[in-house]
MARVEXDREN-298190 format. One record per atom (N, C-alpha, C, O): y, x, z. Coordinates in steps of 0.001 Angstrom, whole numbers, padded with zeros to 6 digits, always signed. Each point is the difference from the previous one (the first is absolute). Layout:
N
YXZ
...
END
This chain:
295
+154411-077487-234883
-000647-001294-000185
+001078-001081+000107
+000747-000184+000961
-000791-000460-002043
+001292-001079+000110
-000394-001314+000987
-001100-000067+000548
+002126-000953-000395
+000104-000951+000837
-001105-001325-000314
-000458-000810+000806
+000274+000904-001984
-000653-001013-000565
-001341+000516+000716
-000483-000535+000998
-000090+001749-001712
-001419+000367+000600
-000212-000413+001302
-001015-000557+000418
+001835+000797+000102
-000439+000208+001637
-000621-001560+000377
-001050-000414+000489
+002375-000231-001029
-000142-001599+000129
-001247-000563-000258
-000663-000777+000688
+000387+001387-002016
-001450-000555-000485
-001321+000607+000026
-001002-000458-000550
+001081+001543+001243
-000886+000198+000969
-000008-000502+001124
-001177-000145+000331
+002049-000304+000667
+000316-000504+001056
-000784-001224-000126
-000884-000423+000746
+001498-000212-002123
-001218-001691+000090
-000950+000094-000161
-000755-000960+000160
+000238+002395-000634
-001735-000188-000928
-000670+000608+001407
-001208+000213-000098
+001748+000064+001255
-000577-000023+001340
-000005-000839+000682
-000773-000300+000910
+001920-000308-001412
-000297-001875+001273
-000761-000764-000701
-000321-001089+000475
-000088+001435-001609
-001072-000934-000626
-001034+000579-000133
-000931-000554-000585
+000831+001653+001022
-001479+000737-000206
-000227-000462+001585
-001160-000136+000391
+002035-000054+000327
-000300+000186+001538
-000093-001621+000203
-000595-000253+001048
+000986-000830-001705
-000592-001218-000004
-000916-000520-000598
-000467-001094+000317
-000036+001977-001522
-001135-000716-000051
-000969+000876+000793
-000771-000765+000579
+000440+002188-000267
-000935+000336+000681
-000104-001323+001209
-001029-000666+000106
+002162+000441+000690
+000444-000716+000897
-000949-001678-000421
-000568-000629+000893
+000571+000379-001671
-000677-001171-000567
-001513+000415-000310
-000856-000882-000079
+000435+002640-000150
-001535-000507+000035
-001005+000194+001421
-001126-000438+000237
+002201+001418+000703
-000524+000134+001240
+000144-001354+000762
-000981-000211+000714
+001959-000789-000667
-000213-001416+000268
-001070-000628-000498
-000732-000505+000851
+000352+000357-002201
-000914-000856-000857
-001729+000605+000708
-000947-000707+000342
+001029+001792-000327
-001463+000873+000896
+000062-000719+001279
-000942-000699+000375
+002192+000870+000415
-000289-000107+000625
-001409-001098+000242
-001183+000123+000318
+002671-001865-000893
-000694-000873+000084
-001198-000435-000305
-000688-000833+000589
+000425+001570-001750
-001348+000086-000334
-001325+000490+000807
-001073-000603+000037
+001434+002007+000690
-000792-000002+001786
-000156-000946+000296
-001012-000675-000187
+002404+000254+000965
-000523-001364+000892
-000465-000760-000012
-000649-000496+000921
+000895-000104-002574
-000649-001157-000390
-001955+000608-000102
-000782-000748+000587
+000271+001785-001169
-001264+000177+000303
+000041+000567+001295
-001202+000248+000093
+001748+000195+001121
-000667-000478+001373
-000396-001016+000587
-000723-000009+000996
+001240-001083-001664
+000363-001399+000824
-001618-000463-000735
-001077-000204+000559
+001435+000152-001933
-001506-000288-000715
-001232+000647+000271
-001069-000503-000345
+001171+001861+001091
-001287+000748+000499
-000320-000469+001137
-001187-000106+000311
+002239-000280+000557
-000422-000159+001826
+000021-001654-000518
-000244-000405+001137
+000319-000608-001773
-000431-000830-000126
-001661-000371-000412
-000500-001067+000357
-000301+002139-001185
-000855+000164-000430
-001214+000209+000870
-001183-000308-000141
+002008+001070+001296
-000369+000748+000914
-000509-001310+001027
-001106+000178+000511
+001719-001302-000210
+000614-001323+000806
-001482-000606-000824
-000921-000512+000635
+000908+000665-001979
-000903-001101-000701
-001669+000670+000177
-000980-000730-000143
+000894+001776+000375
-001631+000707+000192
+000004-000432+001360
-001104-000405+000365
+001705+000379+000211
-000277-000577+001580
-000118-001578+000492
-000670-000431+000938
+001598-000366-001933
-000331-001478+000309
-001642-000187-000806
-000979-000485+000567
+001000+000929-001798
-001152+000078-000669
-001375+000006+000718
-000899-000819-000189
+000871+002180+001291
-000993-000001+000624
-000133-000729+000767
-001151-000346+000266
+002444-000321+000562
-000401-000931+001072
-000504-001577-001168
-000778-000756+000581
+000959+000548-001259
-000872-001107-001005
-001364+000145+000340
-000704-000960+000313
+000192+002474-000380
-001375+000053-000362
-000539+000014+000926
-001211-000215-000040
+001809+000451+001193
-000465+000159+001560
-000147-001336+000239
-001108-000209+000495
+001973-001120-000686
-000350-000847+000709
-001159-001042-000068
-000285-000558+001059
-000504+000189-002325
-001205-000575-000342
-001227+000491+000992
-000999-000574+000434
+001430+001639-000310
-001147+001157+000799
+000199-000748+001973
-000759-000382+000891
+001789+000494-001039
+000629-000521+001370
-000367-001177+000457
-000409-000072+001159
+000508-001493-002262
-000358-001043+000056
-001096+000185+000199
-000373-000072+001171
-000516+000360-002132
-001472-000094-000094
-000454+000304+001729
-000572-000794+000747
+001012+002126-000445
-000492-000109+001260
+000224-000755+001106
-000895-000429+000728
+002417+000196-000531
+000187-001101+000750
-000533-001698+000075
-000080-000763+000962
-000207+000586-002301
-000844-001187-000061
-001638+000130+000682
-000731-000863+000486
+000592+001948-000639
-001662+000101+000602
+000360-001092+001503
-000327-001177+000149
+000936+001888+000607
+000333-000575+001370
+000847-000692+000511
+000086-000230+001206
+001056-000418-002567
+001000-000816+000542
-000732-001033-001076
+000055+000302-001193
-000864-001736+001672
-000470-000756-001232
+000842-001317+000396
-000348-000966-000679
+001597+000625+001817
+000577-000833+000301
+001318+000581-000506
+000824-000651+000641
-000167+001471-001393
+001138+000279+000003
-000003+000102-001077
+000122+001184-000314
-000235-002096-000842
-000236+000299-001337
+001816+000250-000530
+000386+000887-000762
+000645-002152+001555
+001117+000117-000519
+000558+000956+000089
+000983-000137-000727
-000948+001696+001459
+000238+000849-000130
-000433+000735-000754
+000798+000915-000203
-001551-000840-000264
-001244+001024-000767
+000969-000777-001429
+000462+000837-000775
-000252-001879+000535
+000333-000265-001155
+001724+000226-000220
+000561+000378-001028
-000120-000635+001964
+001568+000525+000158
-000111+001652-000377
+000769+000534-000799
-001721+000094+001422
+000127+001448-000910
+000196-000070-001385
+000908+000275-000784
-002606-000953+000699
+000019+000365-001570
+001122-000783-000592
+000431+000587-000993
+000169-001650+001231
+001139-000660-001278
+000923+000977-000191
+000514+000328-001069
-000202+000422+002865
+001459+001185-000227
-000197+000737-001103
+000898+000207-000815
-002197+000288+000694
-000206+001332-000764
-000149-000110-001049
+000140+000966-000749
-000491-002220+000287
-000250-000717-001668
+001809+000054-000238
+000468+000328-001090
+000161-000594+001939
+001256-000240-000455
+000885+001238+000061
+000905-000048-000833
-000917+001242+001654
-000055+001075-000085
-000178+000844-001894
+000678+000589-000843
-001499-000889+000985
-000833+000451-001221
+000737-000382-001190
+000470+000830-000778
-000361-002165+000626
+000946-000235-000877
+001494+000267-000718
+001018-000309+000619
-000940+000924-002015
+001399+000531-000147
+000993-000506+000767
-000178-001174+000326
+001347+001783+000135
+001072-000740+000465
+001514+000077-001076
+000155+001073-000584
+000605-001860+000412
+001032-000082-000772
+000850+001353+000341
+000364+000687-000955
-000048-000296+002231
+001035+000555+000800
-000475+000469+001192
-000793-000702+000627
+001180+001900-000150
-000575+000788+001237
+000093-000714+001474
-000527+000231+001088
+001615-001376-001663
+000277-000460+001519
-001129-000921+000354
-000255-000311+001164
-000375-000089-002150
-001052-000868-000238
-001263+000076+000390
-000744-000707+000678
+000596+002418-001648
-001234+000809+000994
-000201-000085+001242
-000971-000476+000586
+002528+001258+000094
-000131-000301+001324
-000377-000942+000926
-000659+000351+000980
+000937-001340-001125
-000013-000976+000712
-001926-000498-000116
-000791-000342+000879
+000636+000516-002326
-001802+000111-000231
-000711+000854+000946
-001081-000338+000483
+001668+001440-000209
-000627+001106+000635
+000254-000480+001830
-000890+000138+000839
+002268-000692-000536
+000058-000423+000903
-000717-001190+000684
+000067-000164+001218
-000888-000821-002202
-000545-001266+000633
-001470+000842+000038
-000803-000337+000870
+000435+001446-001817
-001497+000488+000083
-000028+000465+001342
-000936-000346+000721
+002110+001307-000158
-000177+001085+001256
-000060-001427+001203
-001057+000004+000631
+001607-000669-000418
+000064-001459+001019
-001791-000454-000044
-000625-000159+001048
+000120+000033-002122
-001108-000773-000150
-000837+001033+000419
-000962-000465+000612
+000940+001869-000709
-000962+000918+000355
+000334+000229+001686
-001037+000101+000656
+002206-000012+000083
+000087-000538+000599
-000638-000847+001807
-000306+000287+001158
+000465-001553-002225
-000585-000838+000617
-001349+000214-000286
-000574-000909+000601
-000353+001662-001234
-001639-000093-000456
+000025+001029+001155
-000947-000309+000723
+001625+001458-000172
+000108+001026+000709
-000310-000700+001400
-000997+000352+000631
+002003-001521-000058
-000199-000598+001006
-000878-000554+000123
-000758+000266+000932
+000512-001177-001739
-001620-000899-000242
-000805+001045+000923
-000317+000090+001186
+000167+000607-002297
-001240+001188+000873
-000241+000060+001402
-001125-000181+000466
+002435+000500+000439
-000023-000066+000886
-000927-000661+001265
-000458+000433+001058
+000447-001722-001774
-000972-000690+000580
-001638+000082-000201
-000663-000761+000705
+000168+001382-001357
-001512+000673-000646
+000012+001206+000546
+000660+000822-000635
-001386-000284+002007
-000007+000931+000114
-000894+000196-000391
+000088+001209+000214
-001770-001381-001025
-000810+000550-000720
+000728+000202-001385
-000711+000522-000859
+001916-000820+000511
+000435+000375-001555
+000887+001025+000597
+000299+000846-000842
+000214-000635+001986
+000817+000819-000020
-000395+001499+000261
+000663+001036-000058
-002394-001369+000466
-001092+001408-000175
-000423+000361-001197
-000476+001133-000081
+000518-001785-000872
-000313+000322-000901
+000685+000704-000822
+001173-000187-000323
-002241+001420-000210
+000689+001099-000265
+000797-000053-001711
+001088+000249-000521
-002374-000715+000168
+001134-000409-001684
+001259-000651+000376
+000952+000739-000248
-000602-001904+000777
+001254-000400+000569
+000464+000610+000717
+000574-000722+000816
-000441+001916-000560
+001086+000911+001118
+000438+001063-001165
+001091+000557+000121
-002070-000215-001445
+000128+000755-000744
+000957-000287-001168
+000662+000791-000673
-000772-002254+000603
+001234-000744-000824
+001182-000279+000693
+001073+000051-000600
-001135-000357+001861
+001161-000260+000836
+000768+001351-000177
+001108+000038-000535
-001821+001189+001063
+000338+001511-000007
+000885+000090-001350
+001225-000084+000095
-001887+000265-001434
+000365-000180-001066
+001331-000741-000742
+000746+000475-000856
-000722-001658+001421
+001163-000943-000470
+000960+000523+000899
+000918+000431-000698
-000651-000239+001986
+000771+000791+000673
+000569+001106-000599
+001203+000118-000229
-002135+000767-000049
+000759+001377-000534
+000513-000464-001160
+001169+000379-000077
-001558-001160-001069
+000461-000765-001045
+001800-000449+000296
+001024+000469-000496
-001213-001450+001409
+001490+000065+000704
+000692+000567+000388
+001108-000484+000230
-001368+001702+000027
+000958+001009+000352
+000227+000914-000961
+000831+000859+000297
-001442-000775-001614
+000282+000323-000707
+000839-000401-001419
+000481+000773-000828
-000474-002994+000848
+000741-000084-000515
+001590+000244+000345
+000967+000226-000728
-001112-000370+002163
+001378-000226+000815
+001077+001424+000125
+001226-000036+000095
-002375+001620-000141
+000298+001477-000413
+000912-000393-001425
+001209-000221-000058
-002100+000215-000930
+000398-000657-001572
+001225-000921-000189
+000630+000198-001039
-000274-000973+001694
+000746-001370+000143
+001657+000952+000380
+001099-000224-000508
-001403+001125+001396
+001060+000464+000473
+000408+001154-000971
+001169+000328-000205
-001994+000109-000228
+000030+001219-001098
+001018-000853-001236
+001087+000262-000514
-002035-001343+000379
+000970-000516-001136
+001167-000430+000203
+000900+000534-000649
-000544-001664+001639
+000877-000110+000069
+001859+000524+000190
+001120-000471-000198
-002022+002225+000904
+000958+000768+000094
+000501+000659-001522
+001094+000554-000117
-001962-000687-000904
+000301+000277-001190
+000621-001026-000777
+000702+000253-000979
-000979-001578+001457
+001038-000907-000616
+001392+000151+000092
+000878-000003-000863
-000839+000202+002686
+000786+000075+000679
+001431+000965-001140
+001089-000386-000426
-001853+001737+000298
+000537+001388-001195
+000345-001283-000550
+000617-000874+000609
-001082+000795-001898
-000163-000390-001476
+001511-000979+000606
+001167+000377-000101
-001622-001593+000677
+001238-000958-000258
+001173+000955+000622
+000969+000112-000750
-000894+000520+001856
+001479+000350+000140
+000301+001157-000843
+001019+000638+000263
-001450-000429-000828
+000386+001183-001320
+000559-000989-001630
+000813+000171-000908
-001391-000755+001132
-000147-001356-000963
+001812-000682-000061
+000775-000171-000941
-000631-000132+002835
+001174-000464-000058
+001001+000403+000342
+000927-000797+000143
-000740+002167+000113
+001150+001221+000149
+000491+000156-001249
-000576-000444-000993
+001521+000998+000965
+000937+000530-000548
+000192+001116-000184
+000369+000572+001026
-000467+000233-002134
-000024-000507-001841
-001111-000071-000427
-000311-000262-001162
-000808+000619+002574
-001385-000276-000983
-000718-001252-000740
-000960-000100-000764
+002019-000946+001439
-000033-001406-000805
-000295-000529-001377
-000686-000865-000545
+001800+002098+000169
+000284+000122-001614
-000992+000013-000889
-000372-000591-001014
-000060+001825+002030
-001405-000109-001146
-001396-000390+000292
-001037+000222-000624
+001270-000868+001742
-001121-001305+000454
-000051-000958-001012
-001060-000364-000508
+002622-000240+000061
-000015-001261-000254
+000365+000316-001771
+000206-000977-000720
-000142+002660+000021
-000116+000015-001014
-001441+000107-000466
-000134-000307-001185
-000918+000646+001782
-001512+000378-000013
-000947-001269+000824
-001230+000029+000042
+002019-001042+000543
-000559-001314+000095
-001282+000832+001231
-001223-000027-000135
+001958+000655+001195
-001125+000205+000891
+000191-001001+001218
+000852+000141+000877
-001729-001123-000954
+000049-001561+000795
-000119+000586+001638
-000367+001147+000253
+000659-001920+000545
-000091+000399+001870
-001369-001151-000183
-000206-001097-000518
-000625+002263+001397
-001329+000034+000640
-000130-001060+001222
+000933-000335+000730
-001717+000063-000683
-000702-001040+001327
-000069+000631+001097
-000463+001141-000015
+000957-001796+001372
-001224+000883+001151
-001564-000787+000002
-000328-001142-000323
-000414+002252+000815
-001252-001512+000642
+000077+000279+001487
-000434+000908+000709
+001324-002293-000428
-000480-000491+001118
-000759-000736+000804
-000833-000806-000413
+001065+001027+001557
-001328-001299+000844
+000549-000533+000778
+001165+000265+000295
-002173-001565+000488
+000339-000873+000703
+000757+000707+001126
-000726+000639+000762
+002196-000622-000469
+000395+000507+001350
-000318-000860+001478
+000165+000154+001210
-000511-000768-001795
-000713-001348+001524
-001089+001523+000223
+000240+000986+000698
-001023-001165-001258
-001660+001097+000580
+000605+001093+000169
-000611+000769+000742
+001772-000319-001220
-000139+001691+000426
+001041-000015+001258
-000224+000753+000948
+001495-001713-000941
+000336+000251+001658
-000989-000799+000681
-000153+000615+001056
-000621-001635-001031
-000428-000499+001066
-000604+000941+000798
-000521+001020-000451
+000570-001338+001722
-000020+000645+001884
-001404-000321-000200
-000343-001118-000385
-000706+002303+000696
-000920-000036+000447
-000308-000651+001052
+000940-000328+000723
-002353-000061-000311
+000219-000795+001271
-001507+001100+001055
-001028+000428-000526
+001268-000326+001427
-000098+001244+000630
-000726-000947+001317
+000745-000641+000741
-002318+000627-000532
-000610+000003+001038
-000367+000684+000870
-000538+000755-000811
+000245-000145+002048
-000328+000915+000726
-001191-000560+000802
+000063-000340+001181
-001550+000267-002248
-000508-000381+000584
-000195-001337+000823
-000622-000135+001054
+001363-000906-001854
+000051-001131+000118
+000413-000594+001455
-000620-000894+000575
+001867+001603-000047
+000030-000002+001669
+001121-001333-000213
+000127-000683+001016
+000546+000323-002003
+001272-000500-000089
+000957+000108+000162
+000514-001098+000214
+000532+002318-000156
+000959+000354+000578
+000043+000082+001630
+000144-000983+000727
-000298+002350-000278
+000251+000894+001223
+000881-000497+000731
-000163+000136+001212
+001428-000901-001723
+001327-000234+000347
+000258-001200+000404
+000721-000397+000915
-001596-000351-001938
-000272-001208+000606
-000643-000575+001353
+000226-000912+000794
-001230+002034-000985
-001373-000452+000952
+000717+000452+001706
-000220-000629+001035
+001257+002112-001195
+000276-000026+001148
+001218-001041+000165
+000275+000053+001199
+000451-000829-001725
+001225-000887+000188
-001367-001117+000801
-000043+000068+001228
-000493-000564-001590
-000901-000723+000951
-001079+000182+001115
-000595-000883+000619
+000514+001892-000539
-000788+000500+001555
-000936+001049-001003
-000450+000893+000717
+000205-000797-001528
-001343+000511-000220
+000332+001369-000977
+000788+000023-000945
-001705+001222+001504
+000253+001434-000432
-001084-000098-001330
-000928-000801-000111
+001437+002126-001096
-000883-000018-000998
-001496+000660+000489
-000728+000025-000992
+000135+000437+002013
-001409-000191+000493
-000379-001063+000618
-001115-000060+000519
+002211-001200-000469
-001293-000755+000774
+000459-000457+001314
-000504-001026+000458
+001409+001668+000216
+000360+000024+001369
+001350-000927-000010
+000918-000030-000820
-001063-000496+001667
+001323-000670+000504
+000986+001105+000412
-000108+001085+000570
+001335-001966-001209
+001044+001390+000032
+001301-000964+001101
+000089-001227+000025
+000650+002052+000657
+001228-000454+000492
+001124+000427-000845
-000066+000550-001099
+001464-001000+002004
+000881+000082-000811
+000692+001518-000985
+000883+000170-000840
-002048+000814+001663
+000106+001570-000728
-000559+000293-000441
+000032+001213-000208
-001192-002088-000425
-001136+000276-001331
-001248+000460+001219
-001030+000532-000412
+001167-000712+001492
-001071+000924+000482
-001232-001114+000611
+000410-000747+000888
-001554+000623-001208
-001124-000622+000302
-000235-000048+001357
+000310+000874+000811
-001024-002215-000523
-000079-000239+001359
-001071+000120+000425
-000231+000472+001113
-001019-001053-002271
-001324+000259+000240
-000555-000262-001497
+000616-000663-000835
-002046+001367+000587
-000542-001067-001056
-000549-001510+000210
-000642-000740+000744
+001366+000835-001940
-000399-001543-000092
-000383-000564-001453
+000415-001082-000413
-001007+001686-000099
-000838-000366-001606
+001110-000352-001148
-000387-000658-000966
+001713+001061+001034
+000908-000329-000661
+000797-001278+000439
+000890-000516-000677
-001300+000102+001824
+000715-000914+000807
+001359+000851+001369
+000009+001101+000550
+001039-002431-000475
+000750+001157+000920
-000209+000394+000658
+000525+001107+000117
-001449-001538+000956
-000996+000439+001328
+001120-000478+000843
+000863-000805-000352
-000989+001502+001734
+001336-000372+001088
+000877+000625-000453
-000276+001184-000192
+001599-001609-000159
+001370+000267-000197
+000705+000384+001233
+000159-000630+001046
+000352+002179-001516
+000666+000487+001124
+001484-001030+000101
+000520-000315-001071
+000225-000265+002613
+001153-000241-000462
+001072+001146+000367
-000060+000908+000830
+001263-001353-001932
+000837+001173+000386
+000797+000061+001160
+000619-000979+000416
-000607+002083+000124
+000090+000513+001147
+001353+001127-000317
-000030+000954-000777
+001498-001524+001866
+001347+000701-000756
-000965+001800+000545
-001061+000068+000620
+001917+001123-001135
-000730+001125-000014
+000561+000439+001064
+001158+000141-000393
-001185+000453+002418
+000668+000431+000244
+000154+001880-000167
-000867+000688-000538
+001729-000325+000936
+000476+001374-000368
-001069+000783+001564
-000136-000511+001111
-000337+001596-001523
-000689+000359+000678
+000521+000739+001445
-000738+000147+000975
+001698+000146-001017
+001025+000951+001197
+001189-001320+000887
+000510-000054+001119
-000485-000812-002309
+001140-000620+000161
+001381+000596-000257
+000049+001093-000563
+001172-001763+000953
+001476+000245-000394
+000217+001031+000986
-000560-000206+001077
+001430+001572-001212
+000368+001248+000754
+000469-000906+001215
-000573-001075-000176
+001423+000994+001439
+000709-000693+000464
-000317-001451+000942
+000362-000443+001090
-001154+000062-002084
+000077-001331+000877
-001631-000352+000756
-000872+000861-000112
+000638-001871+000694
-001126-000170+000923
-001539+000220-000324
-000481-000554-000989
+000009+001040+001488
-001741+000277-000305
+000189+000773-001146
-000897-000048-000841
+002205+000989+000553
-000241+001228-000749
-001274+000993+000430
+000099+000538+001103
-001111-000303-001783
-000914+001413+000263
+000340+000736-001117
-000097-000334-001181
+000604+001616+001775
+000164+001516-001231
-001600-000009-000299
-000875-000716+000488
+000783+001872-001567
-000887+000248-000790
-000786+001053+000997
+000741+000729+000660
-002028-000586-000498
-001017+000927+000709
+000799+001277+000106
-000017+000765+000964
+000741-000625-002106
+000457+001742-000402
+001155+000110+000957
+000690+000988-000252
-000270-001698+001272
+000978-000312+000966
-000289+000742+001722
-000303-000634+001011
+000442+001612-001091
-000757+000817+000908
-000084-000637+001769
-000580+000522+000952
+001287-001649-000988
+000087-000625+001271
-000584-001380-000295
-000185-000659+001024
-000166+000032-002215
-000703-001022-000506
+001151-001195+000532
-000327-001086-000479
+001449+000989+001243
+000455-001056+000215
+001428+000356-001047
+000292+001094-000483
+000519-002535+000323
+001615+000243-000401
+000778+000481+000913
+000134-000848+000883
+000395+001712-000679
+000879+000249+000972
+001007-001102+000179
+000205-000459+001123
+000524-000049-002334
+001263-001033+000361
-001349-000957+000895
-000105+000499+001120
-000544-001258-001238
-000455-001220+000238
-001130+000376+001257
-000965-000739+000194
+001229+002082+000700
-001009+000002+000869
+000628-000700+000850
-000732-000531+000836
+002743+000165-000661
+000212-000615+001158
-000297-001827+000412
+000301-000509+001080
-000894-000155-002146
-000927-001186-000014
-000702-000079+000434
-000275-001119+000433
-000465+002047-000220
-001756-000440+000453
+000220+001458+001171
-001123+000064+000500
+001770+000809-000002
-000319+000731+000928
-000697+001450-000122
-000526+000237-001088
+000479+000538+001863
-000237+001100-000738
-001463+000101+001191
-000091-000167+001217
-000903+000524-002308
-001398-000182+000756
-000138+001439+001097
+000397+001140-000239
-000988-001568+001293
-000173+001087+001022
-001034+000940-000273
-001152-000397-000173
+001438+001552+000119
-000608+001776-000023
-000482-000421-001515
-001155+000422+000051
+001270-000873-001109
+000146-000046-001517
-000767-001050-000160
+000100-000508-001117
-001168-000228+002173
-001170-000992-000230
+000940-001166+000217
+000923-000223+000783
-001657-000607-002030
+000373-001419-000419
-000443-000950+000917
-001106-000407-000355
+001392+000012+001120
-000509-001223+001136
-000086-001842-000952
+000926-000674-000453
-001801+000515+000467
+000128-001346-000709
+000711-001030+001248
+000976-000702-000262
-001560+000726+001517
+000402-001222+000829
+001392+000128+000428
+000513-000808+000774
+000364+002233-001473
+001068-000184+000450
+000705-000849-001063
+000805-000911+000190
-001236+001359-001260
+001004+000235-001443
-000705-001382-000924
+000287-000433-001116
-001104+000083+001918
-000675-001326-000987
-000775+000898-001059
+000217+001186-000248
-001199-002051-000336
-000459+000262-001692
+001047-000140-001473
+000511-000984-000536
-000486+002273+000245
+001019+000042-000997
-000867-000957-001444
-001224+000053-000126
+002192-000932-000914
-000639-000489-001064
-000244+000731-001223
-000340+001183-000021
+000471-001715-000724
-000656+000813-001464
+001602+000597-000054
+001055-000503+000386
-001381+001883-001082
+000828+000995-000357
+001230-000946-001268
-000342-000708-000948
+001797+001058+001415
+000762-000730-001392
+000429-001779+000968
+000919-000748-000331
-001495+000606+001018
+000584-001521+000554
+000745+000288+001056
-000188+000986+000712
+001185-001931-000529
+000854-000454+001196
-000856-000276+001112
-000729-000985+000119
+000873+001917+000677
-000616-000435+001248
+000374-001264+001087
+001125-000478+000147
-002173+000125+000464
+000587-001120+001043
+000076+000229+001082
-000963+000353+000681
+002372-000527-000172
+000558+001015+001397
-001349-000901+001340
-000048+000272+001199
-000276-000643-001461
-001041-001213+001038
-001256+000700+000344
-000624+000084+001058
+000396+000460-002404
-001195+000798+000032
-000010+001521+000560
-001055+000560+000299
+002170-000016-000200
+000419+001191+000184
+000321+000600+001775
+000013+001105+000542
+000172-002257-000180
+000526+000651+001143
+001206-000070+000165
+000753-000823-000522
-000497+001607+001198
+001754-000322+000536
+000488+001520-000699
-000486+001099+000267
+001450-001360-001113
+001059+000964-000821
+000707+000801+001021
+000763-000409+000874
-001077+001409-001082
+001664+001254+000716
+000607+000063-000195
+000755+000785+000574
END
């Protein structure tokens, strides 16, 4: 086989092996681009339904909210505007974002109607639009992770080439308001006001007046009651060594040996008070006055 052949077989493989190379790219993009368009589709049956859910929603909430009309109508304008084509996805979003705020606030409203908040058609739409939301937000992430594909395939290298010879455009995310999705829940316990608070000012989360160790003094209806004051802590044995030391019970002679020559060593093992005085609380410096006369 001569030199030439080889050669020109050699190219009719780098070109058989670039264009295969050019149609497994072109598929590719073509996937991605219909994933992005399916899980978008997917995004649009779900805002769709929440449209149809909310008339249903108003209606009922008007039965029992007949002073809150400006809310009831702040729904409906979102959703009229919702509804309406948008130029650009970022556009949508932000449509979809003033609807979820306005539903919302109709959510809180409620709050205050506890005969609307028994009511079972309204717990059945509330129920409903909920799972609705969690299913655009499932969807939302689905897509976006497919955008996510599409554009960085889009803008790598060499698949560029034939992005930008086949005019395959970079995709939108849909995003949302990041104010609503980090905002900090706000977390009652039963409406006590912070535990932490209540003991920094005398008062325990039952009710009781607390001292400076959280610990209640008495009830007192959520008032501090008598406030213990603090009192330094003494040590129960006292310091090894020094005066009005008492060892621990487990001390088979119950006295310190260093410190029996202070106070005297009691006759046939019995403690005489009128010799030795009344000893004070366990842990204090004794007062030689009170004691008697030292050995």
């Amino acid at each position: 086989m001569s030199t030439s052949v080889i050669i020109g077989l050699a190219l009719l493989a780098i070109v058989l092996a670039i264009i295969l190379w050019f149609i497994v790219t072109y598929n590719g993009f073509v996937r991605l681009r219909n994933l992005v368009q399916e899980s978008w589709r997917q995004i649009d049956v779900e805002l769709n339904r929440r449209y149809s859910l909310i008339p249903n929603l108003v209606e009922t909430v008007r039965g029992y909210t007949q002073h809150e009309q400006s809310t009831l109508q702040a729904v409906i304008q979102a959703r009229n505007i919702a509804t309406q084509p948008a130029t650009t996805l970022a556009q949508r979003s932000a449509n979809e974002g003033a609807l979820t705020d306005a539903i919302s606030r109709l959510f809180a409203l409620a709050e205050n109607y506890p005969t609307l908040r028994a009511d079972t058609s309204f717990l059945n739409l509330q129920q409903e639009l909920t799972n609705t939301e969690d299913r655009i937000a499932a969807g939302r992430r689905f897509y976006n992770a497919n955008v996510r594909d599409l554009n960085t395939k889009r803008e790598s290298f060499p698949s560029n080439i034939v992005a930008n010879m086949f005019h395959f455009g970079q995709a939108e995310y849909f995003q949302v308001d990041q104010a609503q999705v980090s905002a900090t829940p706000q977390i009652n316990f039963g409406g006590i006001g912070g535990v932490g608070q209540q003991m920094a000012h005398g008062q325990g989360a039952n009710g009781w007046g607390a001292n400076e160790q959280g610990v209640g003094s008495r009830p007192g209806n959520g008032q501090s009651g008598v406030q213990w004051q603090a009192q330094p802590v003494q040590p129960e044995y006292g310091s090894p060594g020094a005066e009005g030391y008492r060892v621990p019970p487990s001390h088979p002679g119950g006295y310190d040996q260093q410190t029996l020559g202070h106070y005297g060593q009691p006759a046939s093992g019995q403690y005489n008070p009128n010799q030795y005085g009344q000893p004070g609380s366990y842990g204090e410096q004794p007062n030689p006055g009170q004691y008697g006369v030292d050995r």
